[in-house]
DRENMARBA-612145 format. One record per residue (C-alpha): x, y, z; residue number from 1; residue in three letters. Coordinates in pm, whole numbers, m for minus. Layout:
DRENMARBA-612145
+--------+--------+--------+-----+------+
!      x !      y !      z ! pos ! code !
+--------+--------+--------+-----+------+
!      X !      Y !      Z ! NUM !  ALA !
...
+--------+--------+--------+-----+------+
end
This chain:
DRENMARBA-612145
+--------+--------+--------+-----+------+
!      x !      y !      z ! pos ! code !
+--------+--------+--------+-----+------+
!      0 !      0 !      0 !   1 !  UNK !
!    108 !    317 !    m57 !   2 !  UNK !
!     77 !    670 !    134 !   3 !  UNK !
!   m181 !    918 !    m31 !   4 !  UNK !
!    m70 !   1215 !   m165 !   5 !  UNK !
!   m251 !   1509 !   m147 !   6 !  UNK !
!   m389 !   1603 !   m535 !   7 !  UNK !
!   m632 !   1882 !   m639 !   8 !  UNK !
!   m787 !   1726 !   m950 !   9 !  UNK !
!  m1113 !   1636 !   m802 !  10 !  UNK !
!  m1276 !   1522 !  m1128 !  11 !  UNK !
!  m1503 !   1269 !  m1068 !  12 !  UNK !
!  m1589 !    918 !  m1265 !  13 !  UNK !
!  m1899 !    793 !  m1363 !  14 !  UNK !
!  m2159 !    591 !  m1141 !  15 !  UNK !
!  m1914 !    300 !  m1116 !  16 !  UNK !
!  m1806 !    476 !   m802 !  17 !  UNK !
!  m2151 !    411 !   m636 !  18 !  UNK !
!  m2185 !    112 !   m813 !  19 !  UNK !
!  m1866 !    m71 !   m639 !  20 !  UNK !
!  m1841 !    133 !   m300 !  21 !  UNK !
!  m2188 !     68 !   m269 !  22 !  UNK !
!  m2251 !   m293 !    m92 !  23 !  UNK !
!  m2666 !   m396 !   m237 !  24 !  UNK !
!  m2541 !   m750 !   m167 !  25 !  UNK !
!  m2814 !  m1053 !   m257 !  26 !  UNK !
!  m3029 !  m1176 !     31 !  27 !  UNK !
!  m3335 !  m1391 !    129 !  28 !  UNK !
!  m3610 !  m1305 !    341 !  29 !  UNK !
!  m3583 !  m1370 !    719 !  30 !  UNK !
!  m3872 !  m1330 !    914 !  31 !  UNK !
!  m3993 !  m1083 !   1129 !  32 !  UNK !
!  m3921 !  m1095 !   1505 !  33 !  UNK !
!  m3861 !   m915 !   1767 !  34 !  UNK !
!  m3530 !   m777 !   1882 !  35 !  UNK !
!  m3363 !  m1078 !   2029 !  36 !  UNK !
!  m3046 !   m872 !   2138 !  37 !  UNK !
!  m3049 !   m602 !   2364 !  38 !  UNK !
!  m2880 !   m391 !   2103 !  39 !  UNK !
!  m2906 !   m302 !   1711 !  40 !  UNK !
!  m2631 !   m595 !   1674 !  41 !  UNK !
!  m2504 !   m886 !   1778 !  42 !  UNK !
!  m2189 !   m886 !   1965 !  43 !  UNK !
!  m1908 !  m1187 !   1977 !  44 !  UNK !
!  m1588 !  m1120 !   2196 !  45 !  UNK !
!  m1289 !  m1308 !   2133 !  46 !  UNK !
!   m972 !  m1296 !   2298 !  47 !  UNK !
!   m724 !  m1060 !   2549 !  48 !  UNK !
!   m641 !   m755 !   2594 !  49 !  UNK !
!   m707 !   m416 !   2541 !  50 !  UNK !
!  m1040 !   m391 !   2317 !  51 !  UNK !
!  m1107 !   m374 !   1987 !  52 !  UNK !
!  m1431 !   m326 !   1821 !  53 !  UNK !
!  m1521 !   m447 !   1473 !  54 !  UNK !
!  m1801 !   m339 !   1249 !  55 !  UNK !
!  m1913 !   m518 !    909 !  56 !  UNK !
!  m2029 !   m371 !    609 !  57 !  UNK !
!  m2393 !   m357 !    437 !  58 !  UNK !
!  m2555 !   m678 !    497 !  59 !  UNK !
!  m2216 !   m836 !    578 !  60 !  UNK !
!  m2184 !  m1085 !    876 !  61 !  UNK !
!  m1894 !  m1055 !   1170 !  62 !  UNK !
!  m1737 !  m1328 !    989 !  63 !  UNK !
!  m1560 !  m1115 !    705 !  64 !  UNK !
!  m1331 !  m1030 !   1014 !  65 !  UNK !
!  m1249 !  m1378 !   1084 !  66 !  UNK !
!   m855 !  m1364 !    980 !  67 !  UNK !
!   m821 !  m1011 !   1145 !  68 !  UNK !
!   m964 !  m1136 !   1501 !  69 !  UNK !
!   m733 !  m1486 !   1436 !  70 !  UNK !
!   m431 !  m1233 !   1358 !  71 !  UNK !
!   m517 !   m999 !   1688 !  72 !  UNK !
!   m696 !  m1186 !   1952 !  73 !  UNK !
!   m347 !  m1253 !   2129 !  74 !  UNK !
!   m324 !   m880 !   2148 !  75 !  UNK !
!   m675 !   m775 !   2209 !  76 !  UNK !
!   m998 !   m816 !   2302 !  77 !  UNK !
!  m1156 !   m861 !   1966 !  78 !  UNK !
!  m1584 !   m714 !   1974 !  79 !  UNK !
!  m1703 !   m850 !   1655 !  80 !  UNK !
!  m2050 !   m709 !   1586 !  81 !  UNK !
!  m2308 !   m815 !   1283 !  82 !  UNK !
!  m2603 !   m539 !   1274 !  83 !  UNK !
!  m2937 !   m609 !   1280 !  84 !  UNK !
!  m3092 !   m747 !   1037 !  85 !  UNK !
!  m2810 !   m891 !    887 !  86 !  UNK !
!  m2605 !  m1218 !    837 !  87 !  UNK !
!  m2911 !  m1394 !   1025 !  88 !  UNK !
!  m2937 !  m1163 !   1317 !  89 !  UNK !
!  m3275 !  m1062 !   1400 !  90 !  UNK !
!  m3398 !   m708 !   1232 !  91 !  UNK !
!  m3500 !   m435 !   1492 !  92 !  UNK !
!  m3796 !   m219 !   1455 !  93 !  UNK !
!  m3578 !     83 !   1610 !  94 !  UNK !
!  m3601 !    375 !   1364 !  95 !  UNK !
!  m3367 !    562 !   1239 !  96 !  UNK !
!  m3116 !    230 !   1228 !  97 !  UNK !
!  m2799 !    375 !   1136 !  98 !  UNK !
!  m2864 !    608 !   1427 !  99 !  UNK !
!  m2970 !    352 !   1657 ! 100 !  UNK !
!  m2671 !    155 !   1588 ! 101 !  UNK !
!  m2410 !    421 !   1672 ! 102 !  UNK !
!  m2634 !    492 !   1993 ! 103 !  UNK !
!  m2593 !    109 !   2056 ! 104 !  UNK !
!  m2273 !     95 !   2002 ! 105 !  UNK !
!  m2159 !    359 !   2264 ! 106 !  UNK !
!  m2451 !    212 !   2511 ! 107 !  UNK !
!  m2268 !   m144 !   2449 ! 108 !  UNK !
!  m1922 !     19 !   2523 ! 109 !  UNK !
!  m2039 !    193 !   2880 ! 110 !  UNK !
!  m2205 !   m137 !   2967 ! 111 !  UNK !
!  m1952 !   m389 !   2908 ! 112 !  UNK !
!  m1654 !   m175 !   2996 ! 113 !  UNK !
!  m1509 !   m165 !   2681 ! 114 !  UNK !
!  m1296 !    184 !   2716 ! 115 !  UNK !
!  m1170 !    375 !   2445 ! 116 !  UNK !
!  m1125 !     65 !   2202 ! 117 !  UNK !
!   m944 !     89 !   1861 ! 118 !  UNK !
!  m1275 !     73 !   1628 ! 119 !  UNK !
!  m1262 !    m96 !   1275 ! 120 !  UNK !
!  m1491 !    m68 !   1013 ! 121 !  UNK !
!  m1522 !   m147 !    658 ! 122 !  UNK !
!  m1778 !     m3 !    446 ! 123 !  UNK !
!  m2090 !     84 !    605 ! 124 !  UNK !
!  m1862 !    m18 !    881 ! 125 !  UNK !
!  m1634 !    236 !    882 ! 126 !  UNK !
!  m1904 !    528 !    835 ! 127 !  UNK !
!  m2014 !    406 !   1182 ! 128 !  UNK !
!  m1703 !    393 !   1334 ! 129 !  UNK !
!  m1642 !    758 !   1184 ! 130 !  UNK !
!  m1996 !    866 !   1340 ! 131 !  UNK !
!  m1937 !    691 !   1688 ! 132 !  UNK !
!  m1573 !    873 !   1705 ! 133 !  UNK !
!  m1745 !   1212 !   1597 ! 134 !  UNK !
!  m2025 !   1164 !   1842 ! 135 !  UNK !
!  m1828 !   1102 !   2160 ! 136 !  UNK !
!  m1456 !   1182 !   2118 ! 137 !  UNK !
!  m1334 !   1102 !   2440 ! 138 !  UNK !
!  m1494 !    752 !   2464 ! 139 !  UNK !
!  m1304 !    571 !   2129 ! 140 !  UNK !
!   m948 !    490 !   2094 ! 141 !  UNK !
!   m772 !    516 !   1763 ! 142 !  UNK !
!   m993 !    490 !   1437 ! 143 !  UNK !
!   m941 !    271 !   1134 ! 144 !  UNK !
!  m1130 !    319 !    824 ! 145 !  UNK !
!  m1194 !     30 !    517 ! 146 !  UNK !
!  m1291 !    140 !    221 ! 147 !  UNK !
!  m1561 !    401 !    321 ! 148 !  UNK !
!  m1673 !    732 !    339 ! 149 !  UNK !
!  m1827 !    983 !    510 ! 150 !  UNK !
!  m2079 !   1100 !    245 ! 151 !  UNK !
!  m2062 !    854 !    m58 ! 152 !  UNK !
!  m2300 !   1007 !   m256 ! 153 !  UNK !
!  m2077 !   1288 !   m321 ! 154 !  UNK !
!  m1751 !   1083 !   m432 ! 155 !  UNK !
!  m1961 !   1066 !   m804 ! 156 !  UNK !
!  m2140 !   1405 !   m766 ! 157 !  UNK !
!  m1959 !   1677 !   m495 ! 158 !  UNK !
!  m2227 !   1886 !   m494 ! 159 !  UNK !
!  m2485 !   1684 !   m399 ! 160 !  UNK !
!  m2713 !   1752 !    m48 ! 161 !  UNK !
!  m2863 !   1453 !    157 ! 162 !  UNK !
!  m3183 !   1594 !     55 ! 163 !  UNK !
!  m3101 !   1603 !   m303 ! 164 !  UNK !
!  m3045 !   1233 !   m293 ! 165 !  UNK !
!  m3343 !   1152 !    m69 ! 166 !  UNK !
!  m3564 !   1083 !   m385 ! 167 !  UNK !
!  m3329 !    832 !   m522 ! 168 !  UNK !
!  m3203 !    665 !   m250 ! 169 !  UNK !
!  m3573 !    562 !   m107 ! 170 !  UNK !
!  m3630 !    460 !   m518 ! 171 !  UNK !
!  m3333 !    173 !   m442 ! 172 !  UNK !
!  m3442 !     92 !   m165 ! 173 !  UNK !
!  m3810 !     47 !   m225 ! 174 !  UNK !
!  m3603 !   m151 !   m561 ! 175 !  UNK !
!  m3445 !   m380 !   m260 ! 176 !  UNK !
!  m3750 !   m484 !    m94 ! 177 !  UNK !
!  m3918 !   m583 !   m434 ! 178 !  UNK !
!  m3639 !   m823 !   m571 ! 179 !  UNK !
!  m3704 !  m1188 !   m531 ! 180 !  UNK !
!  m3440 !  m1361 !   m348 ! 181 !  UNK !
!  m3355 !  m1538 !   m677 ! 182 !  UNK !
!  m3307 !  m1161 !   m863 ! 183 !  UNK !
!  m3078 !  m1079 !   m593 ! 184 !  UNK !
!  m2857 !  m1346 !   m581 ! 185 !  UNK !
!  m2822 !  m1368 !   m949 ! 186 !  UNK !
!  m2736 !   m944 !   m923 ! 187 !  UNK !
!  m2455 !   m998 !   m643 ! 188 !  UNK !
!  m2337 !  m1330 !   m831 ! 189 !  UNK !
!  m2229 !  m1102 !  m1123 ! 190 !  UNK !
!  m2149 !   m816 !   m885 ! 191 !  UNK !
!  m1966 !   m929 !   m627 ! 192 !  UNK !
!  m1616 !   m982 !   m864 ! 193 !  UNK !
!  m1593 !   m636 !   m859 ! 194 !  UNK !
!  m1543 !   m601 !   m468 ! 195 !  UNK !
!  m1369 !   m896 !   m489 ! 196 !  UNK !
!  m1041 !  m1124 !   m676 ! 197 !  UNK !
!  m1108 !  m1445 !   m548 ! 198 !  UNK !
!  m1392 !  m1666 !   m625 ! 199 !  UNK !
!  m1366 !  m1866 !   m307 ! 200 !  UNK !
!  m1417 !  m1505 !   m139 ! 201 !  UNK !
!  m1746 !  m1417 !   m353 ! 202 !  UNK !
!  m1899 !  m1718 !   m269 ! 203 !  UNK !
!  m1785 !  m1691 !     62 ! 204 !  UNK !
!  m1975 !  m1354 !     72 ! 205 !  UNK !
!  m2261 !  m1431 !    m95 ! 206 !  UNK !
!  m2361 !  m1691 !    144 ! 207 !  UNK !
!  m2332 !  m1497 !    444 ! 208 !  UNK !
!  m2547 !  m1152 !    299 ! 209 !  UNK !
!  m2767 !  m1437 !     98 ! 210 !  UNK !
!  m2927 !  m1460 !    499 ! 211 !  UNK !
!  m2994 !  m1051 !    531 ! 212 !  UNK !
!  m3283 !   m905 !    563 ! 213 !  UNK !
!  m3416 !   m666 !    255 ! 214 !  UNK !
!  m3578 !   m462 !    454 ! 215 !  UNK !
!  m3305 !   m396 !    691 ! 216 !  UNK !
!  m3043 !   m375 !    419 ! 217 !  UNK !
!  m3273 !   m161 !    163 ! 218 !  UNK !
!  m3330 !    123 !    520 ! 219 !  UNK !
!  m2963 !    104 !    602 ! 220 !  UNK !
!  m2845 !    195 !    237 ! 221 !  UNK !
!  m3125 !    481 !    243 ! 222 !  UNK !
!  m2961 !    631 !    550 ! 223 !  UNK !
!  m2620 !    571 !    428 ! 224 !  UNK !
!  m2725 !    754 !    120 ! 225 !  UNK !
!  m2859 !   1057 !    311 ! 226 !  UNK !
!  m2651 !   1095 !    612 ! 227 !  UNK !
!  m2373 !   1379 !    532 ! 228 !  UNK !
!  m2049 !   1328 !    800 ! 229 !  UNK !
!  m1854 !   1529 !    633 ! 230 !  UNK !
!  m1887 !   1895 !    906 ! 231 !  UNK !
!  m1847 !   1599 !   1168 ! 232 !  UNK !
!  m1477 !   1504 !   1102 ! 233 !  UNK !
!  m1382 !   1802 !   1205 ! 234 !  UNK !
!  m1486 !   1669 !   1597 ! 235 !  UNK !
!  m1294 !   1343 !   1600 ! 236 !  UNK !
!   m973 !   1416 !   1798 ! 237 !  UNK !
!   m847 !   1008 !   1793 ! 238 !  UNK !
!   m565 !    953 !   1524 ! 239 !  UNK !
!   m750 !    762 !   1156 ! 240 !  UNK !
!   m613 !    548 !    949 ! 241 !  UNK !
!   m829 !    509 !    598 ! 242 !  UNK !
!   m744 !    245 !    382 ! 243 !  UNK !
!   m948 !    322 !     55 ! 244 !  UNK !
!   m903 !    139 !   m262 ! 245 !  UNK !
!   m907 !    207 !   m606 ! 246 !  UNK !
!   m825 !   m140 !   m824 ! 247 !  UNK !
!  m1180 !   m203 !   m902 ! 248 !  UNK !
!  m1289 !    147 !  m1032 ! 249 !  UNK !
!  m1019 !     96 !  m1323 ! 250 !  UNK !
!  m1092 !    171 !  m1616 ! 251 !  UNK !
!  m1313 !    455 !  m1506 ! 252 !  UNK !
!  m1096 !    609 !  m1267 ! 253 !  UNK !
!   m708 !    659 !  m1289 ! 254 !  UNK !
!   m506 !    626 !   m907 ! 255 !  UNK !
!   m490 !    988 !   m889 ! 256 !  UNK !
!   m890 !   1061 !   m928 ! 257 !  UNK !
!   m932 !    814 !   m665 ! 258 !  UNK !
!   m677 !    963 !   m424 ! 259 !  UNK !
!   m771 !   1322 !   m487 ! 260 !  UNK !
!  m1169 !   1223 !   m382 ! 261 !  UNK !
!  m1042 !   1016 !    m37 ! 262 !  UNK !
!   m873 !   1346 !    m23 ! 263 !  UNK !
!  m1144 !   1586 !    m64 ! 264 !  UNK !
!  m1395 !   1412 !    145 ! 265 !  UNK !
!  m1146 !   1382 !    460 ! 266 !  UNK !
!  m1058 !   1751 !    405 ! 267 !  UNK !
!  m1204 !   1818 !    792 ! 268 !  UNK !
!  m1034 !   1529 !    937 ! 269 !  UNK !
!   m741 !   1676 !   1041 ! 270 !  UNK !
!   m553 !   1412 !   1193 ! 271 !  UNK !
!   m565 !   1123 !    921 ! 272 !  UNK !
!   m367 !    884 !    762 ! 273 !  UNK !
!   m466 !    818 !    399 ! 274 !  UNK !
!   m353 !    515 !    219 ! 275 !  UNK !
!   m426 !    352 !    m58 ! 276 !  UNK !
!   m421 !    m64 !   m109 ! 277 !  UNK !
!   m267 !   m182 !   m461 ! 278 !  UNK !
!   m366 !   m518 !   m499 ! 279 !  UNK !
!   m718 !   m502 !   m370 ! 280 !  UNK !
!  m1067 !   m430 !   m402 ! 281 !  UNK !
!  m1313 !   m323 !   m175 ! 282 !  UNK !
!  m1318 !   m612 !     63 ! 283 !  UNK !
!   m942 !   m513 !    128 ! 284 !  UNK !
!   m976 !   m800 !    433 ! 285 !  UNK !
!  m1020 !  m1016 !    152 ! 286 !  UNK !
!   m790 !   m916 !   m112 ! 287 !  UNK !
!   m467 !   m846 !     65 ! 288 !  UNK !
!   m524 !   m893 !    464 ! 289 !  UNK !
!   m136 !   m898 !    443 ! 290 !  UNK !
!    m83 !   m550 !    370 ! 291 !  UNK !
!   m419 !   m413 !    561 ! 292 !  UNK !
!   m225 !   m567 !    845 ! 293 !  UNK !
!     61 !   m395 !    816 ! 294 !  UNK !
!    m97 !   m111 !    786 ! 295 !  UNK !
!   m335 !   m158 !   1095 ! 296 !  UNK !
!     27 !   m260 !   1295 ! 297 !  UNK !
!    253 !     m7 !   1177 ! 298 !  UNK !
!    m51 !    323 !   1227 ! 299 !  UNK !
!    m98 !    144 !   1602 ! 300 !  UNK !
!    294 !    131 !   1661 ! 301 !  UNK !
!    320 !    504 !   1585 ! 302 !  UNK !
!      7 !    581 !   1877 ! 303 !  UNK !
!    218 !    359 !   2106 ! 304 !  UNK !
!    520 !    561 !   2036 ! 305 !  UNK !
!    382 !    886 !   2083 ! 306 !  UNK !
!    178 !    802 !   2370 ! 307 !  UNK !
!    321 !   1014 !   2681 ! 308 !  UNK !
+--------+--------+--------+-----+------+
end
């Protein structure tokens, strides 16, 4: 991976950018219940140590983390959540989710004692770990950031407004709820290769969202579409490490086009690291765990060293 460089050519590239960052995976139907957990996800701790929190993507299960929580659990104290809704876990009827979530989140961290952890997210992962940070400061350790953003919308379009987009993101994901399970998994079956190199990976992927709810998934995406984080950045005082990629938006981006928009929409976020991985698409986790890693290792090293 290699260090961003800060670029003013913020010329943006087509709706592949939406397209690929975007995670409408394929799912079936589960049926409605009520909350079975007394939060918006499902937590599993593994390991010692001090803690570390881990947050999935759209309709993505805890289980994408499996290698990082294998790699760190000697270290830490590894939180793996799955969100409501998805992966199999129970849907809540708590409105707005995304909100409830991050609520959750800190409410889980007070209750269980888990102070200040490093938080990792990818995807709609790391948008929550970027809103939990920006909500309470003092209560998060260090930040890291896969592949997401704080207003994604406006990576294709920089202009845009939440409300601008409100009319087309509740048009997808009305489009979610009416797919047949069939429709979706044949969508994701030619999607998924995008996000991912390895076929052993897609499948691996498809199974686990395959067992999402649409309605869940379709309400998350609409909030994700219409939530702005951007003026929030600026209130996150724990070091960030994003990892964004760019592999997968070739040929309608170039390197630079990618690096310039990680750029533009972390402008407010004064203390981050910006890298970008080489050899992987947007389940970096997946693609090159080697090098996320070493990048995870070497941006916690450098908070240990400065620590007084």
């Amino acid at each position: 991976m290699k260090t961003l460089e800060m670029i003013r050519t913020p010329r943006l590239f087509r709706s592949a950018l939406i397209g690929m960052l975007l995670l409408t995976f394929s799912f079936e139907a589960a049926p409605a219940a009520p909350d079975a957990d007394p939060y918006a996800f499902r937590a599993e701790v593994t390991g010692d140590g001090p803690p570390m929190l881990l947050i999935p993507g759209l309709a993505s299960g805890g289980d994408v983390w499996d290698e990082t929580v294998a790699y760190y659990k000697e270290r830490y104290r590894c939180h793996v959540l799955t969100l409501a809704g998805f992966a199999g876990v129970p849907a809540t009827e708590r409105t707005p989710f995304l909100k409830t979530v991050r609520d959750d989140i800190l409410a889980y961290m007070e209750a269980n004692g888990v102070k200040r952890p490093v938080i990792v997210g990818h995807s709609l992962g790391g948008f929550l770990a970027l809103w939990v940070a920006a909500t309470a400061p003092d209560a998060v350790g260090p930040v890291v950031v896969v592949d997401a953003l704080p207003f994604l919308p406006a990576a294709q379009t920089p202009g845009v407004t939440p409300e601008h987009m409100e009319p087309q993101a509740r048009q997808m994901r009305d489009m979610i709820a009416s797919r047949t399970p069939e429709q979706f998994r044949r969508y994701e079956a030619q999607t998924l290769p995008t996000m991912i190199s390895d076929s052993a990976d897609v499948a691996r992927a498809l199974e686990t969202v395959a067992r999402s709810d649409p309605k869940a998934v379709g309400q998350a995406l609409y909030e994700l579409l219409t939530t702005d984080l951007r003026e929030d950045l600026s209130r996150i005082t724990v070091p960030v490490l994003v990892i964004g990629t760019w592999v997968g938006y070739q040929p309608y981006a170039t390197r630079e086009q990618v690096a310039a928009m990680f750029e533009t929409q972390y402008a407010r976020l004064s203390n981050a690291r910006i890298v970008l991985a080489d050899d992987a698409r947007h389940f970096v986790m997946y693609d090159d765990l080697e090098g996320m890693l070493e990048e995870i290792d070497a941006f916690l090293k450098s908070i240990d060293e400065t620590a007084p």
